[in-house]
C-alpha positions as CSV (number, residue, x, y, z in Angstrom):
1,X,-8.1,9.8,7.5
2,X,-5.1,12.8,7.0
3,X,-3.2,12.1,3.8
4,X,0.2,11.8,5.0
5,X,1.8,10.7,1.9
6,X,3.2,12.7,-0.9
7,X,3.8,12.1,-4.5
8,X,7.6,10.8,-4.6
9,X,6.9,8.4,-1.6
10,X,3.6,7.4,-3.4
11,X,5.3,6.6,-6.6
12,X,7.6,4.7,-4.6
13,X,5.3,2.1,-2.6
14,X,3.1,1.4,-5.6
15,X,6.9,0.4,-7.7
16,X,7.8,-1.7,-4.2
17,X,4.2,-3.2,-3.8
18,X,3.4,-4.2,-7.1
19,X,7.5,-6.1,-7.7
20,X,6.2,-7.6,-4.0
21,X,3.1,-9.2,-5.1
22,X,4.5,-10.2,-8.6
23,X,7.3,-12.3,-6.4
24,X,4.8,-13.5,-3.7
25,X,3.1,-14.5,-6.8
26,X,5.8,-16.2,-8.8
27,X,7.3,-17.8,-5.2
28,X,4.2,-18.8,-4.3
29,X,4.0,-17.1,-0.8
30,X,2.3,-15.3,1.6
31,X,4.6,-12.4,1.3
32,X,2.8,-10.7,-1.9
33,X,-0.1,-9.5,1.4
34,X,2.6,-7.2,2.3
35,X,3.0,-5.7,-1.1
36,X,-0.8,-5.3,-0.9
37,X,-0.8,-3.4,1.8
38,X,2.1,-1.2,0.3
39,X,-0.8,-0.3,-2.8
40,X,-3.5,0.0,-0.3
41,X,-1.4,2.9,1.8
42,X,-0.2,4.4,-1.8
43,X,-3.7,4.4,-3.5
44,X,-5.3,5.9,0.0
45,X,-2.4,8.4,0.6
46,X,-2.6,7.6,3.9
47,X,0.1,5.5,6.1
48,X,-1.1,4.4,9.9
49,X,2.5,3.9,11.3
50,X,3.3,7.5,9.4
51,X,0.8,8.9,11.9
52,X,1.7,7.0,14.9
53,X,5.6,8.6,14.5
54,X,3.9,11.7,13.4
55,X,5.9,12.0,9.8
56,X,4.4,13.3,6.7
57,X,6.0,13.6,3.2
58,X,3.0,14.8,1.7
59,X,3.4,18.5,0.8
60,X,0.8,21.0,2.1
């Protein structure tokens, strides 16, 4: 997997994922999976629809 995901845009989708699942959580829905998926692409540094577009933020 390429690591397509720098540190500012990392930072970012763990903040966004983890206030996701805390409202899925206190809501009661299914929408906390997406902010699981938003930690899962932050903690693996790698984002499948960044490589389909062919972006990268991650500084080389």
């Amino acid at each position: 997997m390429t690591k397509n995901i720098g540190d500012t845009d990392r930072n970012i989708r763990f903040a966004a994922g983890g206030a996701i699942v805390l409202f899925g959580l206190f809501t009661q829905s299914w929408l906390g999976l997406i902010g699981l998926v938003l930690i899962g692409t932050a903690y693996l540094r790698s984002c499948p629809a960044y490589t389909l577009i062919g972006m990268d933020t991650n500084k080389k």
